[in-house]
ROVEXZA-930603 format. One record per atom (N, C-alpha, C, O): residue number from 1; x, y, z; residue in one letter; atom name. Coordinates in nm, 3 decimals. Atoms other than C-alpha are relative to their C-alpha. Layout:
N
NUM;X;Y;Z;A;CA
...
# end
This chain:
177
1;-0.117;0.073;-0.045;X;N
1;-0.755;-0.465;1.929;X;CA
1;0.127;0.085;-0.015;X;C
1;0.222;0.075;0.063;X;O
2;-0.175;-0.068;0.078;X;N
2;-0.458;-0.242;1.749;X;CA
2;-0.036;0.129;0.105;X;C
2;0.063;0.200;0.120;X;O
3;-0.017;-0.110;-0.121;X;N
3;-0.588;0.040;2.048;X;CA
3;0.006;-0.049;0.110;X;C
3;0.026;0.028;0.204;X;O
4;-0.049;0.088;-0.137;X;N
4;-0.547;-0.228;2.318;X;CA
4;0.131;-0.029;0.010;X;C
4;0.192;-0.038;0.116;X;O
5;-0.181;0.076;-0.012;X;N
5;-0.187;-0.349;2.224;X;CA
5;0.049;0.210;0.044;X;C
5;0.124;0.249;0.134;X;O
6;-0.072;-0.128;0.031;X;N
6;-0.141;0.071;2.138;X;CA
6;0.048;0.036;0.169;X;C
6;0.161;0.062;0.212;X;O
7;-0.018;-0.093;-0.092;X;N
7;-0.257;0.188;2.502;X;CA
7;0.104;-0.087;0.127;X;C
7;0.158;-0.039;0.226;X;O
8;-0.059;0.103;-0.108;X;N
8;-0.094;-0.137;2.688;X;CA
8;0.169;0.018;-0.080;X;C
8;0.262;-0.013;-0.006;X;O
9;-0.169;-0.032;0.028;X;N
9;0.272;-0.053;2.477;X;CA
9;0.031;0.120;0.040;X;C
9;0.149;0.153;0.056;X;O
10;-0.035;-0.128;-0.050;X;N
10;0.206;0.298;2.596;X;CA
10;0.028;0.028;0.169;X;C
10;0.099;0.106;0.231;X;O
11;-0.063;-0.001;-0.148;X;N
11;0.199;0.217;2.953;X;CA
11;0.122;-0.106;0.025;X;C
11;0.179;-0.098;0.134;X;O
12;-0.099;0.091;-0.014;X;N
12;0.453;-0.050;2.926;X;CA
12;0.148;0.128;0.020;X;C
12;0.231;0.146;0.109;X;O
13;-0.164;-0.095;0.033;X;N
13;0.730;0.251;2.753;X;CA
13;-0.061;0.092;0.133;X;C
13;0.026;0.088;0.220;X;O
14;0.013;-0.072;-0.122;X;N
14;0.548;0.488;3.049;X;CA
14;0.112;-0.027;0.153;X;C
14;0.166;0.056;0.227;X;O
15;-0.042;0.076;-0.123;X;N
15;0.703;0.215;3.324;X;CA
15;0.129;-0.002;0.005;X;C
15;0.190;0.029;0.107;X;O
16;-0.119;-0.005;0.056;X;N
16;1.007;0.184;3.166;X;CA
16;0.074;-0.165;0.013;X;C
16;0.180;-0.206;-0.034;X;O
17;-0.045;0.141;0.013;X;N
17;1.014;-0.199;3.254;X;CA
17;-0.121;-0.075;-0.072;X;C
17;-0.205;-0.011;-0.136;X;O
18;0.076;0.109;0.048;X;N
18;0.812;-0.512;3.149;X;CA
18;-0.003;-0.102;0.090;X;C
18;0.059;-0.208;0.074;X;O
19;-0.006;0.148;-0.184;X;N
19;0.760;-0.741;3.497;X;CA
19;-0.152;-0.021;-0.055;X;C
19;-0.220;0.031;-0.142;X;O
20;0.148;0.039;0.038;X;N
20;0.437;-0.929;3.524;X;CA
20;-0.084;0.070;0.084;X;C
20;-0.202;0.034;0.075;X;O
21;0.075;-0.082;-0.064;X;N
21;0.304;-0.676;3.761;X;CA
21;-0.042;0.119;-0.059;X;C
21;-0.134;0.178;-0.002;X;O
22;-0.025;-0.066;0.033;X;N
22;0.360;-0.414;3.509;X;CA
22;-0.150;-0.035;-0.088;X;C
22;-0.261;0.016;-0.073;X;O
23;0.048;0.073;0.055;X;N
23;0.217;-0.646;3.255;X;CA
23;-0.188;-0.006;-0.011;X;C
23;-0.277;0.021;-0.091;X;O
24;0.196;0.011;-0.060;X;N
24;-0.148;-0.720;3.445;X;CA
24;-0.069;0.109;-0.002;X;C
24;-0.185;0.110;-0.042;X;O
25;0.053;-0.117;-0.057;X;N
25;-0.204;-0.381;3.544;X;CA
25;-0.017;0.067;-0.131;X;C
25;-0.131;0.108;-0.152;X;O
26;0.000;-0.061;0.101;X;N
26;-0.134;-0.234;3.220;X;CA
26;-0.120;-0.079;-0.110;X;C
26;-0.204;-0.015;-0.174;X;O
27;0.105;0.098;0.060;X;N
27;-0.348;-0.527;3.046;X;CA
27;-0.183;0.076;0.064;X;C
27;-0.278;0.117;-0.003;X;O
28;0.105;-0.032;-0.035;X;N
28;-0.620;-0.427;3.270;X;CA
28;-0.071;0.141;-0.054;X;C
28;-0.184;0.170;-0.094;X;O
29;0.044;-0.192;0.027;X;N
29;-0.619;-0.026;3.207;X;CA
29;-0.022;-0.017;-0.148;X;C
29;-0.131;0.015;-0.195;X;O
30;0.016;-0.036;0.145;X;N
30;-0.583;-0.045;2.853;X;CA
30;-0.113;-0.083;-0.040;X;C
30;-0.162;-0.054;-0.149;X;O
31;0.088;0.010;0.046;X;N
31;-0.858;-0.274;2.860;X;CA
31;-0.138;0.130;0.006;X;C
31;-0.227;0.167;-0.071;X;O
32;0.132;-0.075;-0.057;X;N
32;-1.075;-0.030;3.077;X;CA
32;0.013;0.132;-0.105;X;C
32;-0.091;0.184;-0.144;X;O
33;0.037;-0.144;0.082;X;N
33;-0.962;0.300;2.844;X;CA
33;-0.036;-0.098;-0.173;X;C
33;-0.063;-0.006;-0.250;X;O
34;-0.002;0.009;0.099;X;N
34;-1.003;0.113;2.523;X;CA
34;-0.231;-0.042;-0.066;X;C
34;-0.300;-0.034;-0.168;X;O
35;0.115;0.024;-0.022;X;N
35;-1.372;-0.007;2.673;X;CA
35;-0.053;0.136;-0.002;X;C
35;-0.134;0.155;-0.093;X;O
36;0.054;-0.128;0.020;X;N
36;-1.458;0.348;2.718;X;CA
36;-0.004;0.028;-0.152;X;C
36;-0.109;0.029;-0.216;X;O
37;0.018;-0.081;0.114;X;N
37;-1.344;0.484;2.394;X;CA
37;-0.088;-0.062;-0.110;X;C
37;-0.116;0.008;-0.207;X;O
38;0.079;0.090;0.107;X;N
38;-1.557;0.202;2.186;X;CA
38;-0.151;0.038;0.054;X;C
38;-0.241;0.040;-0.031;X;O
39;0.092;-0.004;0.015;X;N
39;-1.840;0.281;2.394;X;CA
39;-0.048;0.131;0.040;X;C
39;-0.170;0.130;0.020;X;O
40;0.009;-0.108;0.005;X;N
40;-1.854;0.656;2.486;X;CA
40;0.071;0.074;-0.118;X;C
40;0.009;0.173;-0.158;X;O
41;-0.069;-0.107;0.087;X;N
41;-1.630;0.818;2.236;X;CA
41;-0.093;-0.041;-0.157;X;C
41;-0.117;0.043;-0.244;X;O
42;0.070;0.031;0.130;X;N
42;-1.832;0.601;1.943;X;CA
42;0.154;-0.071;-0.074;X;C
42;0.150;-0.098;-0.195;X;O
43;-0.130;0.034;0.102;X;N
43;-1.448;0.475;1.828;X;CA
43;-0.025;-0.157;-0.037;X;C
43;-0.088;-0.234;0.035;X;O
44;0.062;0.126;0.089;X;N
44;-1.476;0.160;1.582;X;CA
44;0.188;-0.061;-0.039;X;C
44;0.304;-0.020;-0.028;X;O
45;-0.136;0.078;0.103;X;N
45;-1.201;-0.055;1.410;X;CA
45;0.012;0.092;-0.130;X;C
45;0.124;0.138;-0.147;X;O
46;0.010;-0.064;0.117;X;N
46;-1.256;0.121;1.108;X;CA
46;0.031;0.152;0.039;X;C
46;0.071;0.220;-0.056;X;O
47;-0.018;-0.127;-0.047;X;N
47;-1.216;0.452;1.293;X;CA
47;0.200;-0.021;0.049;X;C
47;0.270;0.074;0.014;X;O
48;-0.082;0.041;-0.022;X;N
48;-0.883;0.305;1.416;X;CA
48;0.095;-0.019;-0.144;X;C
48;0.212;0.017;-0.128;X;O
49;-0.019;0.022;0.113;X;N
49;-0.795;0.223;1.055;X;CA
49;0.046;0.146;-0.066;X;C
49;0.160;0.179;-0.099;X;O
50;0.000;-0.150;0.047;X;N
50;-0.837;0.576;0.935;X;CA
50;0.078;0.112;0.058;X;C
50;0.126;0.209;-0.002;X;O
51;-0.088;-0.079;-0.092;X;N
51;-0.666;0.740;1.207;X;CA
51;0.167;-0.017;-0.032;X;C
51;0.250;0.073;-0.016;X;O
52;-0.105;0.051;0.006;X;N
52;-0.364;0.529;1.117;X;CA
52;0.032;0.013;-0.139;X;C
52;0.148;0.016;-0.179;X;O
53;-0.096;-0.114;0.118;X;N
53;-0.380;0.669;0.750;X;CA
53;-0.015;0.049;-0.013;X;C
53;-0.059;0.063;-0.127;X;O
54;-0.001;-0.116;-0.026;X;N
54;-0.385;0.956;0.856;X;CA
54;0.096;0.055;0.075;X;C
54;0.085;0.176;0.096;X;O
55;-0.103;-0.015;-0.033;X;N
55;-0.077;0.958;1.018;X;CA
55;0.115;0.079;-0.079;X;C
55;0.224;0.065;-0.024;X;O
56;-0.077;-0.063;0.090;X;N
56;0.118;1.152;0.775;X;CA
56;-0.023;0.118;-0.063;X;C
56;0.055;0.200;-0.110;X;O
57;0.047;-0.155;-0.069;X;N
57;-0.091;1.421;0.787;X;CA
57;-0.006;0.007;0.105;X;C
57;0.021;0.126;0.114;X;O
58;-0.043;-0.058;-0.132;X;N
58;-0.069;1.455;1.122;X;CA
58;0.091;0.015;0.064;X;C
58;0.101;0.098;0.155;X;O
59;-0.205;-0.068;0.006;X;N
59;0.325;1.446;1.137;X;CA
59;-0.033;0.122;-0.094;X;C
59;-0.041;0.216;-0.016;X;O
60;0.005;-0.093;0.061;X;N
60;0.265;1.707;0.857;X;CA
60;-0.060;0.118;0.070;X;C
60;-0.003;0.217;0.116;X;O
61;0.040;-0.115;-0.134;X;N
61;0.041;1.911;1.060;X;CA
61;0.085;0.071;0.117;X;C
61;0.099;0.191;0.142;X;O
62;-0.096;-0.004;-0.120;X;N
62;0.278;1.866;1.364;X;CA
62;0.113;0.112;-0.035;X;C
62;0.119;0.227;0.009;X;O
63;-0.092;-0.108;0.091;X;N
63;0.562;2.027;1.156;X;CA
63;0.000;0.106;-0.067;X;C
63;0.100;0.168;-0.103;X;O
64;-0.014;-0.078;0.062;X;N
64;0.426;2.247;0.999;X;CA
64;-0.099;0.110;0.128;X;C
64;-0.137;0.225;0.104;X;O
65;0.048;-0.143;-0.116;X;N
65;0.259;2.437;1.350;X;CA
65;0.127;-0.019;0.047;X;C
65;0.142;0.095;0.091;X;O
66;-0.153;-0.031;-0.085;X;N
66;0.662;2.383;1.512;X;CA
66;0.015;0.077;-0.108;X;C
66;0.046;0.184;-0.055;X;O
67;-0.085;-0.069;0.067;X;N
67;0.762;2.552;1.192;X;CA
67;-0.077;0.145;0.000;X;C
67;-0.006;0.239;-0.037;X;O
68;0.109;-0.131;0.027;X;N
68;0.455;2.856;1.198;X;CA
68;0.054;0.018;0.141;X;C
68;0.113;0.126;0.136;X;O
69;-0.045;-0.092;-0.088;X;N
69;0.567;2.911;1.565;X;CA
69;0.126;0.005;0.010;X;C
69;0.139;0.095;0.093;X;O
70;-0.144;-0.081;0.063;X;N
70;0.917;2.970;1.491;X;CA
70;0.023;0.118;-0.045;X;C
70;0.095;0.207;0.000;X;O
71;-0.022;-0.107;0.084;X;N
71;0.857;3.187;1.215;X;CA
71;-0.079;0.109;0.066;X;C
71;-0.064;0.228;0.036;X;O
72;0.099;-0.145;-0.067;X;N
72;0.589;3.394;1.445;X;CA
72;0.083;0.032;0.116;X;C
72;0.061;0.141;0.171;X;O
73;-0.084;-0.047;-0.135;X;N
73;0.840;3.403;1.739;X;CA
73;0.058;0.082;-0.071;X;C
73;0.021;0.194;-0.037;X;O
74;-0.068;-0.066;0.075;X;N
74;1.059;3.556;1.487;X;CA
74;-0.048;0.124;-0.003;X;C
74;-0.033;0.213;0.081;X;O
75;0.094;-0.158;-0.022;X;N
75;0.827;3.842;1.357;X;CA
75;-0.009;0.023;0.092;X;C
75;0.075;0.103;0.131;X;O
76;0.038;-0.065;-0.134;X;N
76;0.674;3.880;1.689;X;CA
76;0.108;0.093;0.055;X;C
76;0.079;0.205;0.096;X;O
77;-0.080;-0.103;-0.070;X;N
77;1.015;4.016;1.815;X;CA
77;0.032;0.102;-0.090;X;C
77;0.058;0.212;-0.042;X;O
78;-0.036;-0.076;0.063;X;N
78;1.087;4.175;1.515;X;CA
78;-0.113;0.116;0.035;X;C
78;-0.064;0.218;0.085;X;O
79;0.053;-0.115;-0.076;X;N
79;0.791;4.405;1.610;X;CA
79;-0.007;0.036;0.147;X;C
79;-0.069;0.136;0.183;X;O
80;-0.010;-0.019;-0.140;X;N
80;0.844;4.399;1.964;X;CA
80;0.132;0.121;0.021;X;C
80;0.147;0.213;0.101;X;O
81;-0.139;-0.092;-0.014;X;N
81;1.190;4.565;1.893;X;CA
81;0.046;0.127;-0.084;X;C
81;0.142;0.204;-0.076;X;O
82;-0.022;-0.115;0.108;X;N
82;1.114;4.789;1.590;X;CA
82;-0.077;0.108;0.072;X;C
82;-0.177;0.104;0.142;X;O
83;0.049;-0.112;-0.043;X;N
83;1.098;5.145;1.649;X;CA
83;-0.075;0.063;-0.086;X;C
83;-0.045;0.174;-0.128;X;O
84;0.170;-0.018;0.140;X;N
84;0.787;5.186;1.401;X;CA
84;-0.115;0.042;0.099;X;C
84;-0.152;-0.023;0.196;X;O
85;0.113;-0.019;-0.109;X;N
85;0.524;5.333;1.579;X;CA
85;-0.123;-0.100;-0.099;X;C
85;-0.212;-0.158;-0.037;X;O
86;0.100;0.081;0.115;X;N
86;0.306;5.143;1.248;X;CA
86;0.031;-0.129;0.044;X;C
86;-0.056;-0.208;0.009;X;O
87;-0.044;0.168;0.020;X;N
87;0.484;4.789;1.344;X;CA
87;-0.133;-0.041;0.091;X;C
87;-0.202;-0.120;0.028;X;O
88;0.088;0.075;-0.044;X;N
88;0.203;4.709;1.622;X;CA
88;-0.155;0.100;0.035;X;C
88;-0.185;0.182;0.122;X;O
89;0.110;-0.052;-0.043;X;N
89;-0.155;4.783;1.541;X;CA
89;-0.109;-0.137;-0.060;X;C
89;-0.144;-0.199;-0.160;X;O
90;0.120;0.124;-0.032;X;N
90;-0.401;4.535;1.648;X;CA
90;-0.091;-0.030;-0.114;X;C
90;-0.127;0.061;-0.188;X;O
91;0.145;0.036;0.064;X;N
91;-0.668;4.371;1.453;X;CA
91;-0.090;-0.115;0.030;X;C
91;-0.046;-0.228;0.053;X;O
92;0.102;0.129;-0.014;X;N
92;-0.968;4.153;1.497;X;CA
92;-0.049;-0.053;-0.158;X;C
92;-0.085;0.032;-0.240;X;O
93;0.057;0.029;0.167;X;N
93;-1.073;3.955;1.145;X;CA
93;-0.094;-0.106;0.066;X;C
93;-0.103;-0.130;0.187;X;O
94;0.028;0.100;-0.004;X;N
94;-1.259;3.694;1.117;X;CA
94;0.038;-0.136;-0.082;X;C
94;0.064;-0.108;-0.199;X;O
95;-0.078;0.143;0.059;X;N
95;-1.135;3.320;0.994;X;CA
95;-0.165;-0.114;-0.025;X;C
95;-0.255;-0.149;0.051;X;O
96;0.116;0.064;0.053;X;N
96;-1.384;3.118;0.765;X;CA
96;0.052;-0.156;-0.001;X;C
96;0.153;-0.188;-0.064;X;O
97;-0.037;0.129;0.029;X;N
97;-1.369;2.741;0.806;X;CA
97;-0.099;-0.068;-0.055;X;C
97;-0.210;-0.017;-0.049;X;O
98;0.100;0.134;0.040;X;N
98;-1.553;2.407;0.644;X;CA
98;0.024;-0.126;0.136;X;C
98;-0.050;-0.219;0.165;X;O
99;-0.008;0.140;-0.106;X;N
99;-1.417;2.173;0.936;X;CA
99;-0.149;-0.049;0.091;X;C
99;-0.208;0.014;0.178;X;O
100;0.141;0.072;-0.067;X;N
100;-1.731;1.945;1.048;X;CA
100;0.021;-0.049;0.120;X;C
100;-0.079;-0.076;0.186;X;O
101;-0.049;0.102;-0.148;X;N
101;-1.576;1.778;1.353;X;CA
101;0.063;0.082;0.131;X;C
101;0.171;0.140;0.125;X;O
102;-0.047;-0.115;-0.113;X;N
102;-1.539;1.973;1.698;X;CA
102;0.112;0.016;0.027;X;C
102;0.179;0.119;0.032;X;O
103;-0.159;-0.006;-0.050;X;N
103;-1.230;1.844;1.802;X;CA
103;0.122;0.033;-0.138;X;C
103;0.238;-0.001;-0.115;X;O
104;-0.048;-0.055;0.096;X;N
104;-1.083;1.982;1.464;X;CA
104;0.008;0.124;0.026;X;C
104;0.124;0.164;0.032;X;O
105;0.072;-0.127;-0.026;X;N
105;-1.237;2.318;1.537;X;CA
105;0.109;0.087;0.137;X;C
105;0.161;0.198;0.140;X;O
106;-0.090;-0.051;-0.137;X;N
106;-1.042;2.350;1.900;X;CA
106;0.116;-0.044;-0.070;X;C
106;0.183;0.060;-0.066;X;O
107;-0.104;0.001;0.042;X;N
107;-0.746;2.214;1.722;X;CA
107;0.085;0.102;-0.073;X;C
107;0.203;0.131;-0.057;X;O
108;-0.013;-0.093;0.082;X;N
108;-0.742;2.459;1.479;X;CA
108;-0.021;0.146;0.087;X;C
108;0.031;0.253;0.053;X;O
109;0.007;-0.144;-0.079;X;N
109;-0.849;2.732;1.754;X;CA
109;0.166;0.027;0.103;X;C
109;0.224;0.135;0.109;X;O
110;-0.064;-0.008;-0.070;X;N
110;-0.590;2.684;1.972;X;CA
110;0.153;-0.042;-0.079;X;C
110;0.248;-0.069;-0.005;X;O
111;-0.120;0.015;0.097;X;N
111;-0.301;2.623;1.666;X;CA
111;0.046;0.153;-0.008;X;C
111;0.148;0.219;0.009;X;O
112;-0.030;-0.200;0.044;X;N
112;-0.360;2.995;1.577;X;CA
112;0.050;0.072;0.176;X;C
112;0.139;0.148;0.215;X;O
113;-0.005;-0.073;-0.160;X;N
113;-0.401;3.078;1.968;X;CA
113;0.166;0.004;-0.001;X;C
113;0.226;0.109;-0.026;X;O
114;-0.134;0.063;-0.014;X;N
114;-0.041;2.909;2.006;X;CA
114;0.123;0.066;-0.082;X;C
114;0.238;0.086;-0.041;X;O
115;-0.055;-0.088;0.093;X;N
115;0.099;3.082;1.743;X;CA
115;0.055;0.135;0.041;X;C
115;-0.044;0.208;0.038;X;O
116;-0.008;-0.125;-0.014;X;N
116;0.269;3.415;1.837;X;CA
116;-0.023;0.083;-0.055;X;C
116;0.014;0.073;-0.172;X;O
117;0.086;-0.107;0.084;X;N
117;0.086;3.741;1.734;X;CA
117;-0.128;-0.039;-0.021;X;C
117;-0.219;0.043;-0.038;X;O
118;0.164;-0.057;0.055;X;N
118;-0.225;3.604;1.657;X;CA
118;-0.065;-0.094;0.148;X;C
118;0.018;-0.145;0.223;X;O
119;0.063;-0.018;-0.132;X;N
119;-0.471;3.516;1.960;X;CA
119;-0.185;-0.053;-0.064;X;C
119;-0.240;0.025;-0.142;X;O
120;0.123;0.052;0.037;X;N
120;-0.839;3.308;1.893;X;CA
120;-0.086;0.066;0.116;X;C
120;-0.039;0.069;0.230;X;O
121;0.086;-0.078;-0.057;X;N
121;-1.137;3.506;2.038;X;CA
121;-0.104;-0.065;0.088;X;C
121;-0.137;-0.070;0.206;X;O
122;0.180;0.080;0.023;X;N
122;-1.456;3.311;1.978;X;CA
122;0.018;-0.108;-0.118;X;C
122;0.089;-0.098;-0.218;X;O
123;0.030;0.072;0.094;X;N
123;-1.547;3.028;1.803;X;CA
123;-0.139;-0.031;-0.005;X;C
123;-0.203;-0.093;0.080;X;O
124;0.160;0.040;0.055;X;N
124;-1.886;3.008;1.630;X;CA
124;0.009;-0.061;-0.104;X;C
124;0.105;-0.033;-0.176;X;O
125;0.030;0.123;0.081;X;N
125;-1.984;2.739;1.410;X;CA
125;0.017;0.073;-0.160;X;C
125;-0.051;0.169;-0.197;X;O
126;-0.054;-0.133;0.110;X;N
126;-1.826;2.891;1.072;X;CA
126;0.107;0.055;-0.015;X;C
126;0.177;0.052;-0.116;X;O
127;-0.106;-0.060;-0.002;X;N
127;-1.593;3.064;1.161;X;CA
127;0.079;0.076;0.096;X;C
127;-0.008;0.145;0.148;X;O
128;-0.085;-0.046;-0.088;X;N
128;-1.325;3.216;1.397;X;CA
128;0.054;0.126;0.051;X;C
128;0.165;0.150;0.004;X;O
129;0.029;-0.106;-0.053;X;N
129;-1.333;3.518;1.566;X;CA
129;0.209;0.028;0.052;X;C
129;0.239;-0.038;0.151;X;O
130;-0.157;0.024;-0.032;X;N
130;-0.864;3.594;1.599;X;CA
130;0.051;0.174;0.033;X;C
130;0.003;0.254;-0.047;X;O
131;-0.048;-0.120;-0.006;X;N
131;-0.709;3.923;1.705;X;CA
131;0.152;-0.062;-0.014;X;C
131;0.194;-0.154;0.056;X;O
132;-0.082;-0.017;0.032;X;N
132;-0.389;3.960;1.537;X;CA
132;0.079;0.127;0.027;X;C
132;0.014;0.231;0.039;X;O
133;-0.060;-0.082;-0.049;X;N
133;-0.098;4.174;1.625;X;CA
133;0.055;0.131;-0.129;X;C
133;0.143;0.216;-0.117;X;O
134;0.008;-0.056;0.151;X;N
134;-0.103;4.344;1.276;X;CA
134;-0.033;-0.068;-0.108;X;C
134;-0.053;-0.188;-0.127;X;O
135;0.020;0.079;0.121;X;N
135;-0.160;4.336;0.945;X;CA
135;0.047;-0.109;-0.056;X;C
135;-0.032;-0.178;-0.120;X;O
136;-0.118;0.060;0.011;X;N
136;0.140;4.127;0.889;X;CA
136;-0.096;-0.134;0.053;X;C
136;-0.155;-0.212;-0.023;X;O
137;0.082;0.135;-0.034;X;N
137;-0.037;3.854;1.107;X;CA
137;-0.126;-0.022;-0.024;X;C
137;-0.184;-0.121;0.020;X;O
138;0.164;0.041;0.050;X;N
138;-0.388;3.889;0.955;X;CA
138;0.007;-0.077;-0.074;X;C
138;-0.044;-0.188;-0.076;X;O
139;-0.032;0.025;0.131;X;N
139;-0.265;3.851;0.656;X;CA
139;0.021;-0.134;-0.020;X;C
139;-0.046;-0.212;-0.088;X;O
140;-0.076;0.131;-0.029;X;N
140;-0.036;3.559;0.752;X;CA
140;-0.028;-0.122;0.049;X;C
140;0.038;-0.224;0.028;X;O
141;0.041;0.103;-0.112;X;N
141;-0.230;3.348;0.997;X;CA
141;0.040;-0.130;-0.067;X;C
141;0.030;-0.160;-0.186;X;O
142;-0.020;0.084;0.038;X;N
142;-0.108;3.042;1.026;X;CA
142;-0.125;-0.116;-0.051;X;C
142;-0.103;-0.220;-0.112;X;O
143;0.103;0.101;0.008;X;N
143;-0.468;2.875;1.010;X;CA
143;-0.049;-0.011;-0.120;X;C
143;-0.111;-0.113;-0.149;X;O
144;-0.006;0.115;0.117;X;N
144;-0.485;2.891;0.644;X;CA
144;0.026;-0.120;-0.030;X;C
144;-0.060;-0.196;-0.074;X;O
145;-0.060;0.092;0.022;X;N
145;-0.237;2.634;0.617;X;CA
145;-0.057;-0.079;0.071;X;C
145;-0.140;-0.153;0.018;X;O
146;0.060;0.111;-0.112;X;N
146;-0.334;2.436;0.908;X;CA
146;-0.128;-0.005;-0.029;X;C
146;-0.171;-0.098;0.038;X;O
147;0.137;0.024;0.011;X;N
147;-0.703;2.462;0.796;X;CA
147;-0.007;-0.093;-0.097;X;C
147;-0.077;-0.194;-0.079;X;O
148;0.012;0.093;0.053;X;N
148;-0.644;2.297;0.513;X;CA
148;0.061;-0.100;0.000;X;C
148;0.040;-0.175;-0.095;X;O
149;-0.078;0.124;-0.041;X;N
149;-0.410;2.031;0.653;X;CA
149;-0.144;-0.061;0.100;X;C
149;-0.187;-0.171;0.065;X;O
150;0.129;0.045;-0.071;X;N
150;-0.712;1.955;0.874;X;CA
150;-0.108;-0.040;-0.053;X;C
150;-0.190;-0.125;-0.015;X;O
151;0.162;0.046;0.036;X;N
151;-0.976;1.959;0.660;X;CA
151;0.088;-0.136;-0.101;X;C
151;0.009;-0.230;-0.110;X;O
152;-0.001;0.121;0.080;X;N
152;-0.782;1.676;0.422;X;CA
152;0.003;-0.124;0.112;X;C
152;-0.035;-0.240;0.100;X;O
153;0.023;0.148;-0.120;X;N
153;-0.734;1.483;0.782;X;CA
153;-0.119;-0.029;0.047;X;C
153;-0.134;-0.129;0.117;X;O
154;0.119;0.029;-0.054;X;N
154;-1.091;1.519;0.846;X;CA
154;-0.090;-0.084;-0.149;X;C
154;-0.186;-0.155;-0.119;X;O
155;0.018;0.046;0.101;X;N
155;-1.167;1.400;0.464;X;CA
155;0.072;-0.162;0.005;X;C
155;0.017;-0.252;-0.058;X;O
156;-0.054;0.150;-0.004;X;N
156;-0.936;1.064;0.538;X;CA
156;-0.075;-0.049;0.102;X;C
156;-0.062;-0.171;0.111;X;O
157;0.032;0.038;-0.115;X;N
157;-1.160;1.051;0.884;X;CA
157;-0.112;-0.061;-0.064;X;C
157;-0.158;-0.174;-0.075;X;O
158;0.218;0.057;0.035;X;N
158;-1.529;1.095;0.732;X;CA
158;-0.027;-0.044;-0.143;X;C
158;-0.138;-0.084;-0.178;X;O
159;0.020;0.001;0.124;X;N
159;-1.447;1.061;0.363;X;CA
159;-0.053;0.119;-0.045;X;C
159;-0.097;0.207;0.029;X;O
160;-0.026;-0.100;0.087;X;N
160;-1.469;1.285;0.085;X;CA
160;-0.073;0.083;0.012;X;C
160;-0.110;0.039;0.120;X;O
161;0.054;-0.131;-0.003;X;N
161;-1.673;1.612;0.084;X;CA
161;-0.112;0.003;-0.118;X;C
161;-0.076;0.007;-0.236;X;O
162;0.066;0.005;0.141;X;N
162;-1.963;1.609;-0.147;X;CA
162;0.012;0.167;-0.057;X;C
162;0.063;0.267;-0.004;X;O
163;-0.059;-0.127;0.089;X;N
163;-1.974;1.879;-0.448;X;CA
163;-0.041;0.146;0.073;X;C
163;0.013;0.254;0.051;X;O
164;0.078;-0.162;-0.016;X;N
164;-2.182;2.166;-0.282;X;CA
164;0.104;0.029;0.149;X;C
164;0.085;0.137;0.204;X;O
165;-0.042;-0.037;-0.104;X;N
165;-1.909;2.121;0.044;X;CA
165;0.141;0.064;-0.024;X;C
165;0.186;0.158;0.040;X;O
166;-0.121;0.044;0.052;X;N
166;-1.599;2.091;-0.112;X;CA
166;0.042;0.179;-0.021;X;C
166;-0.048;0.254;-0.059;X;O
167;-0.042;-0.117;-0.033;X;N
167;-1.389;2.438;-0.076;X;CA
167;0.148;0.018;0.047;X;C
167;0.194;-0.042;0.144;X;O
168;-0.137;-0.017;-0.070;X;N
168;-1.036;2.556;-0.033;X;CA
168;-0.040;0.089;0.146;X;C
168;-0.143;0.150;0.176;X;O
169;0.023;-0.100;-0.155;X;N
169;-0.970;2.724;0.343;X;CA
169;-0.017;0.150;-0.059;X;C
169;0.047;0.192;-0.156;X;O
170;-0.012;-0.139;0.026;X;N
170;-1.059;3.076;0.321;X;CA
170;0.047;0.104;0.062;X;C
170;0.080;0.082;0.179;X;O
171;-0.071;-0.102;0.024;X;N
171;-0.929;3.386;0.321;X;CA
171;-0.074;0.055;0.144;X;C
171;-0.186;0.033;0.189;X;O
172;0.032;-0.034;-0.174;X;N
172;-0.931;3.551;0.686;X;CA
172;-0.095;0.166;-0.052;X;C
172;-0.056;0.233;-0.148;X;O
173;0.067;-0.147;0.041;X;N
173;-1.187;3.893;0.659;X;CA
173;-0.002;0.073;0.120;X;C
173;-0.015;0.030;0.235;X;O
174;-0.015;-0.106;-0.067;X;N
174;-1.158;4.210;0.799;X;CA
174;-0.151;0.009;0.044;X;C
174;-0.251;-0.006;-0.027;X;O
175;0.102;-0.080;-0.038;X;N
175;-1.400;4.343;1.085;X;CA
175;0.011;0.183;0.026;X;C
175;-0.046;0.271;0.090;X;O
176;-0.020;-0.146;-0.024;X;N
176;-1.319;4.664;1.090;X;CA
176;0.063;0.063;0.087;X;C
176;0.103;0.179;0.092;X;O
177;-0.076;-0.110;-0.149;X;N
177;-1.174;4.727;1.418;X;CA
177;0.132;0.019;0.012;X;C
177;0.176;0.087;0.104;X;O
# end
């Protein structure tokens, strides 16, 4: 019900009015997407529940990738404009995750992607394949942070982590190239 009122207040502010033509139509759709997501996506009341406290990590999240691409626009030009022949030399690492849930996985791929300087490769089940624009951004990636902002939103999703899973984000490793 609380994703029927959600997607029918979302086309309402979409319309920008409230008529009874607005009204029906919007009643109708938000029934038909809310029918989908209960019976293809697997979404529950209780899934609805969780999502909603989880809201505060996901403003947190939000803010804290506007604030990682800021600070990488920043660097980025700072080597774009330094006359260092050392300021830009490439690297590929690899990025170790615990996230269980796919759409975590592309979230987290495409956070780093998004990010200036660093660039997502491959993703294999594990871990993340990133070419960075130096050491500076190996080092730095923003997907520490964001990994573990993710994995506590995926811990409020599925619940807690038993003992043998349970793990801070790790440390990005060098392939050599």
């Amino acid at each position: 019900m609380l994703m029927f009122l959600f997607f029918l207040a979302l086309w309402i502010l979409f319309n920008g009015r409230c008529t009874p033509d607005v009204l029906i139509v919007g009643m109708v759709l938000a029934a038909v997407v809310t029918i989908f997501a209960v019976k293809v996506c697997n979404w529950s009341v209780s899934m609805s529940r969780r999502v909603f406290l989880s809201l505060p990590q996901i403003l947190t999240y939000f803010f804290l990738l506007v604030f990682e691409i800021i600070s990488a626009n920043v660097a980025t030009i700072k080597v774009i404009l330094s006359r260092d022949p050392n300021a830009y030399r490439p690297q590929i690492f690899q990025f170790d995750s615990r996230l269980r849930r796919d759409f975590l996985w592309t979230i987290l791929a495409n956070s780093i992607t998004i990010t200036p300087g660093t660039y997502t490769i491959g993703i294999d089940r594990g871990h993340l394949t990133v070419h960075a624009l130096n050491d500076k951004f190996a080092n730095e990636t923003s997907g520490n942070r964001c990994n573990r902002l993710l994995m506590g939103i995926e811990e409020r999703l599925d619940g807690p982590r038993t003992a043998g899973k349970a793990d801070d984000a790790a440390a990005p490793e060098r392939s050599g190239r």
